[in-house]
C-alpha positions in Angstrom: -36.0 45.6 -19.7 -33.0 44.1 -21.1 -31.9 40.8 -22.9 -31.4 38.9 -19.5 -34.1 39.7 -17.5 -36.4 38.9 -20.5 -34.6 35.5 -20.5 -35.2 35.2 -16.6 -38.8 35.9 -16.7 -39.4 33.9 -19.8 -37.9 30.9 -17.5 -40.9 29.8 -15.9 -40.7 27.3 -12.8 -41.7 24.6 -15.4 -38.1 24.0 -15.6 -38.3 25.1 -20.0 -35.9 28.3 -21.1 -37.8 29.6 -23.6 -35.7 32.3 -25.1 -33.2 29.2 -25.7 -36.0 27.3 -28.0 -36.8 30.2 -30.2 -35.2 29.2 -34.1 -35.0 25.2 -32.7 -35.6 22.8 -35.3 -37.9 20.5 -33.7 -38.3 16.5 -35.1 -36.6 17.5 -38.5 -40.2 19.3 -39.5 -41.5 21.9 -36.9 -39.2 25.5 -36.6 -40.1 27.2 -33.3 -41.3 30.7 -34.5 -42.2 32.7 -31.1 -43.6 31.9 -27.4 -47.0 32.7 -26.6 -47.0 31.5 -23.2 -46.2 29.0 -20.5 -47.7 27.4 -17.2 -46.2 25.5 -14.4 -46.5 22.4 -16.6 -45.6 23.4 -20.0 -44.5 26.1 -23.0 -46.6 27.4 -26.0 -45.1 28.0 -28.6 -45.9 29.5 -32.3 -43.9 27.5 -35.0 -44.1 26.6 -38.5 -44.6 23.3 -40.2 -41.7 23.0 -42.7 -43.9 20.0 -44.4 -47.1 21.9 -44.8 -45.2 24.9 -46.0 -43.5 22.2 -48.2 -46.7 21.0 -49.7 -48.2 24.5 -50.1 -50.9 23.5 -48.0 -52.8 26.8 -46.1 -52.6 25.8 -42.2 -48.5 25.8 -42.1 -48.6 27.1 -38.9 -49.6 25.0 -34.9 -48.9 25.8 -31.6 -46.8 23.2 -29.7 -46.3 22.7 -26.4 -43.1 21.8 -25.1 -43.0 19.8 -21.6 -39.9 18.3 -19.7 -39.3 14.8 -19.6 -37.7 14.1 -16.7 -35.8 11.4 -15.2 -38.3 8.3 -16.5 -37.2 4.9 -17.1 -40.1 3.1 -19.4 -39.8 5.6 -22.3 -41.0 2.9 -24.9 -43.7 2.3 -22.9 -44.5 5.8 -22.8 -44.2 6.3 -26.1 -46.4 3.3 -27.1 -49.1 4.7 -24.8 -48.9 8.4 -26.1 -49.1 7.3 -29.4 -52.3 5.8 -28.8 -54.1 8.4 -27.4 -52.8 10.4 -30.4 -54.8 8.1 -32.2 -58.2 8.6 -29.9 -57.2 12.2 -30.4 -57.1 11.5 -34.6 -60.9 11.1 -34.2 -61.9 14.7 -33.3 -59.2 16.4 -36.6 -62.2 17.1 -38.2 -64.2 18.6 -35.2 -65.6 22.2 -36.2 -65.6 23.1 -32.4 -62.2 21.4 -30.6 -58.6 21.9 -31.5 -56.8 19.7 -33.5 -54.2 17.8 -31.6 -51.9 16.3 -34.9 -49.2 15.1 -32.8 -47.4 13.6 -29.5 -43.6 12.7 -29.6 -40.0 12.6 -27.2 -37.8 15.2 -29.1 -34.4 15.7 -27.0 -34.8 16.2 -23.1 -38.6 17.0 -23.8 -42.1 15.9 -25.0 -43.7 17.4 -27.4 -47.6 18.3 -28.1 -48.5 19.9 -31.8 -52.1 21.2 -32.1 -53.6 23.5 -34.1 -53.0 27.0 -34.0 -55.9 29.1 -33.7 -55.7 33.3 -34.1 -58.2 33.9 -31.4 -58.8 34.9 -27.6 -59.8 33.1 -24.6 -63.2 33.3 -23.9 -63.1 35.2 -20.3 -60.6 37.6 -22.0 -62.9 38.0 -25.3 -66.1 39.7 -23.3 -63.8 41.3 -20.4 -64.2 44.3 -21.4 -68.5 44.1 -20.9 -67.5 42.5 -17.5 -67.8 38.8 -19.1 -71.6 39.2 -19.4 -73.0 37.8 -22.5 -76.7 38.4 -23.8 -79.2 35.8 -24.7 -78.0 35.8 -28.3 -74.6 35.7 -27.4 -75.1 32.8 -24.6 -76.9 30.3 -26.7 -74.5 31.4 -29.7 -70.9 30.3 -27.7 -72.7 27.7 -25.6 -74.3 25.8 -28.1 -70.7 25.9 -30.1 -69.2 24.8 -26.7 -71.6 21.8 -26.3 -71.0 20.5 -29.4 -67.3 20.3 -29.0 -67.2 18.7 -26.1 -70.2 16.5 -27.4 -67.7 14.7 -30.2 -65.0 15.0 -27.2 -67.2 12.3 -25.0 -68.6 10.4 -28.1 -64.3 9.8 -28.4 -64.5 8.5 -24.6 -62.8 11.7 -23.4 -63.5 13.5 -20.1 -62.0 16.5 -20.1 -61.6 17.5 -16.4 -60.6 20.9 -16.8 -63.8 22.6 -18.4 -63.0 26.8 -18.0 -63.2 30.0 -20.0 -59.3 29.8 -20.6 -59.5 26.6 -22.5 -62.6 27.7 -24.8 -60.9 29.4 -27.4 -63.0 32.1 -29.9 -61.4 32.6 -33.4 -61.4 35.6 -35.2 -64.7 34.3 -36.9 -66.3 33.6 -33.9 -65.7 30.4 -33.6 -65.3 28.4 -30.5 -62.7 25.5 -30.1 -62.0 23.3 -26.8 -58.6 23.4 -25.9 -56.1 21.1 -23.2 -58.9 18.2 -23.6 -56.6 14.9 -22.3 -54.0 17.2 -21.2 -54.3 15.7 -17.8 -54.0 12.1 -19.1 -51.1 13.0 -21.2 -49.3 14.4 -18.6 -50.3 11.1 -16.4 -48.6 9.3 -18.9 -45.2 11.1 -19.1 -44.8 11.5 -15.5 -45.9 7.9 -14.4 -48.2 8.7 -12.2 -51.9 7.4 -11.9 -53.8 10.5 -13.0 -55.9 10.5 -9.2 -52.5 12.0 -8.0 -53.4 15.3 -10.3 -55.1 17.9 -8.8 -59.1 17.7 -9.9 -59.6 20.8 -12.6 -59.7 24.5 -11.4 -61.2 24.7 -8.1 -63.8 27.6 -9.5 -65.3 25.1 -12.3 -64.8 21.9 -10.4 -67.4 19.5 -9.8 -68.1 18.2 -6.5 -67.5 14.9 -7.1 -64.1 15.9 -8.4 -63.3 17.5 -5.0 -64.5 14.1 -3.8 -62.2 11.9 -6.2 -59.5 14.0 -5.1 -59.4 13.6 -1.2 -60.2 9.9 -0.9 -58.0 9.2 -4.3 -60.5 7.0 -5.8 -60.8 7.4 -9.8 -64.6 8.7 -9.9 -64.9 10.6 -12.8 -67.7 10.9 -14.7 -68.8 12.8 -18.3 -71.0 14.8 -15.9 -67.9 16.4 -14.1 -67.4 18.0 -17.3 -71.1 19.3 -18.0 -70.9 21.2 -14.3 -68.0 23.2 -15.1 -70.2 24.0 -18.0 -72.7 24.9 -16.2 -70.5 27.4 -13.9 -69.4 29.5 -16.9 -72.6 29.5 -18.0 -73.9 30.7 -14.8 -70.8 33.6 -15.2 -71.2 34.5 -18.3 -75.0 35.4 -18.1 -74.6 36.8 -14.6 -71.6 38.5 -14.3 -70.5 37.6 -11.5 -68.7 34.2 -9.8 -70.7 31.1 -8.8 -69.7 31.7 -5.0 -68.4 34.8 -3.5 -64.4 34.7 -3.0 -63.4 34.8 0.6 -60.3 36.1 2.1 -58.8 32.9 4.0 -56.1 35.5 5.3 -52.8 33.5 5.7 -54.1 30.6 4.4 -51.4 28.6 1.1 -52.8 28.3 -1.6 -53.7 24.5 -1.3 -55.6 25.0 1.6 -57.6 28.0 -0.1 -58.1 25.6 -3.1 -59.9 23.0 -0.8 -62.0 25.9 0.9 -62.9 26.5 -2.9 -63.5 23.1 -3.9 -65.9 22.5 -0.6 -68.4 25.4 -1.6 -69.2 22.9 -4.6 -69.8 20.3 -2.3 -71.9 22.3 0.6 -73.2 25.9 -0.3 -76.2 26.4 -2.2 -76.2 28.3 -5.6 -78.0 31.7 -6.0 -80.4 31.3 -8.9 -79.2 33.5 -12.0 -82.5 35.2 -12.2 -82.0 36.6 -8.5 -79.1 38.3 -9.6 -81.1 39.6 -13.1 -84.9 38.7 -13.4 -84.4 39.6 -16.9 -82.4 36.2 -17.8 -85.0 34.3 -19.0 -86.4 30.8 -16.7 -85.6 28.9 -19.7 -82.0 30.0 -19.2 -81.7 29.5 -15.7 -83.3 26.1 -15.7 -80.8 24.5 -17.6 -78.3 26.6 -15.9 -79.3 24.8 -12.6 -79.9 21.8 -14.4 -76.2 21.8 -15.0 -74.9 22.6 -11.4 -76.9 20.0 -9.3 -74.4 18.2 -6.8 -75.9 15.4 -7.4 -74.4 13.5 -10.5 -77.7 12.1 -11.0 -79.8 15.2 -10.9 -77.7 16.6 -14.1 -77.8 16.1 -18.0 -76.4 12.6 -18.5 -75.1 13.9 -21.7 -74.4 17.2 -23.9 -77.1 15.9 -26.3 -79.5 16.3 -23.4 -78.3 19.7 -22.8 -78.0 20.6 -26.8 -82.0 19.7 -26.8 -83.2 22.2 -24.0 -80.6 24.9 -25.5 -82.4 24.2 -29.2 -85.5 24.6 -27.2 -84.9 28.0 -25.7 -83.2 28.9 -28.8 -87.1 28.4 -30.4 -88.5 29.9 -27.3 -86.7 33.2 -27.5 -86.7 33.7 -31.5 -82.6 33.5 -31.2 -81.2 33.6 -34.8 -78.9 31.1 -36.1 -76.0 33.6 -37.4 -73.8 35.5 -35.3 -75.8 37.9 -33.6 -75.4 41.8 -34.5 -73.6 43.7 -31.6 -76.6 45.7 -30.6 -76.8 44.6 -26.9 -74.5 47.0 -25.4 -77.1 48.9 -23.3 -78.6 45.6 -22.4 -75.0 44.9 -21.0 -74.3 48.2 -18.9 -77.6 47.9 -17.2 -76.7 44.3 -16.1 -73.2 45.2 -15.0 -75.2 48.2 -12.5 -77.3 45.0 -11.4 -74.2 42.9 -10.5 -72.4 45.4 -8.9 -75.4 45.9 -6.7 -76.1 42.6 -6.1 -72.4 41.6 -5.5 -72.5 44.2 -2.5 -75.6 43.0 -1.2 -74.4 39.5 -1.1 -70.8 40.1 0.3 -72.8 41.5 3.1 -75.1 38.9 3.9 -71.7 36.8 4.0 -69.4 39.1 6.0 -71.9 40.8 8.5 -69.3 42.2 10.2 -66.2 42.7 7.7 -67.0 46.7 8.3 -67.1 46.6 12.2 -64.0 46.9 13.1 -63.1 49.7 10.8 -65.9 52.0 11.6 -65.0 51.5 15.4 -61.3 52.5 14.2 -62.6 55.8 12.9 -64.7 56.0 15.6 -61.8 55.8 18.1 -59.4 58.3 16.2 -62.1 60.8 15.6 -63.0 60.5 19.4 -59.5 61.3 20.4 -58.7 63.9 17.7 -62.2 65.7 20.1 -60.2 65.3 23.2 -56.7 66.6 21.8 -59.0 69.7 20.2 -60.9 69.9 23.3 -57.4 69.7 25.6 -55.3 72.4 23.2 -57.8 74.9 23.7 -58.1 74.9 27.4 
């Protein structure tokens, strides 16, 4: 691949050239070291912190993510209001579990976010390679680091509203850090816009009432939004396999497959984990489904609710406190057997007759392939 189609496909339809930013100088104090990647909102970059390196403190390096400004009029105003929810944000620089958001500013024709950089992996990406099934250990391990974070992220009066395994970041110590919390505000703010106007999440962790809040364009929200989407990675990280079977909606755009996705949160019922594995344990799956009632009532009313019933079954099932040892790996490949199995059985209970019209196809051919035989040696 050469020099210009590298710069073409590193100009993503978020408007940003990022081959042009590498070596910027950005705010007289961050030096744009490498992209890492970008989405249809924003850049990520690696750079270096020329006043941390200046200080000889140790974390010199942050990510910071580069977004268009646009064509906005009120840019004091915006400014005024970013900088105060950099200083909501202040309140979590501490946080063991959440990333470290130092800094919100207008530099040039863009806006720009500095967090902390962590050397890590998402978390779907981490276990991919065991088919995103974690063991018991495992589960209460990341889950309890995950609660926690977004525990001190509501105790700041912050919903996140886009709760997934891309934004749950593992370090190279095992660590897990909440990423992109008040992303969706922030962008709000720079583009003007009442944050209803934003699509609600990611229509596979999506709560119901998100789905809800956005058709009729009402702002209804709630801290329990954010402890379903918790509770879909948990129910696809100890399973395996998705909360609802994906269905081919043919021609279908993608907005209209995203509302198809957002209605099975509203309407279909949810397969208990321990149908798809008897061997997760109840106390598992009963905060599992505690987690993915459609009713906001019916669910924890806070992480500190679920932190006690995941402390409990921590007890329950003898988990230890440290990392657990990687020893599970049988445990794993027997469990991935029991998805596939169980996917297939499902997708057919769903699609009776998605094989139909295909068998009848062979059918057909192999009936006239007879007939040609049949004719040629006459």
């Amino acid at each position: 691949m050469n020099k210009n189609q590298i710069k073409q496909n590193n100009k993503i339809d978020n408007g940003i050239n990022n081959d042009e930013l590498i070596d910027r100088l950005i705010n007289k104090r961050y030096k744009i070291l490498e992209f890492i990647n970008s989405g249809a909102f924003a850049s990520v970059f690696k750079a270096i912190d020329l006043d941390a390196s200046f200080l000889n403190k140790e974390d010199v390096f942050v990510a910071v993510k580069i977004m268009l400004k646009g064509k906005r009029k009120n840019t004091k105003e915006i400014n005024d209001r970013l900088n105060y929810e950099v200083n909501t944000f202040a309140k979590l620089s501490f946080s063991k579990n959440v990333i470290n958001m130092k800094d919100v500013f207008e530099w040039d024709k863009y806006y720009v976010i500095v967090m902390e950089l962590v050397e890590g992996i998402d978390l779907s990406k981490k276990f991919s390679v065991y088919n995103n099934i974690l063991s018991t250990n495992e589960f209460i391990y990341y889950f309890e680091q995950i609660a926690k974070g977004l525990k001190e992220i509501h105790d700041s009066n912050i919903i996140h509203r886009d709760v997934k395994p891309a934004n749950i970041l593992i370090t190279k110590h095992q660590k897990a850090k909440i990423s992109d919390f008040g992303i969706s505000k922030i962008k709000s703010i720079i583009n003007e816009t009442n944050e209803d106007n934003f699509s609600p999440g990611t229509p596979r962790y999506t709560a119901p009432e998100q789905f809800i809040n956005f058709e009729s364009k009402k702002n209804i929200y709630s801290y329990e939004s954010d402890i379903y989407s918790v509770g879909v990675m948990m129910y696809e990280f100890i399973t395996g396999t998705t909360l609802f079977l994906n269905t081919n909606y043919g021609n279908s755009n993608v907005k209209e497959r995203e509302k198809e996705n957002f209605k099975k949160h509203l309407v279909k019922e949810v397969l208990r984990p321990r149908y798809i594995n008897p061997d997760i344990p109840q106390s598992i799956e009963n905060i599992i489904m505690h987690c993915l009632a459609k009713e906001v009532k019916n669910r924890y009313k806070n992480f500190d609710e679920l932190l006690n019933d995941l402390q409990k079954a921590k007890l329950e099932l003898d988990v230890k406190k440290d990392f657990p040892e990687m020893n599970w790996e049988a445990d794993k490949i027997s469990n991935m057997k029991l998805n596939y199995n169980i996917r297939y059985k499902n997708f057919i209970e769903e699609f009776p007759y998605r094989f139909t019209i295909p068998t009848l196809l062979i059918v057909f051919v192999s009936l006239i392939l007879f007939i040609v035989v049949i004719i040629f040696n006459q």
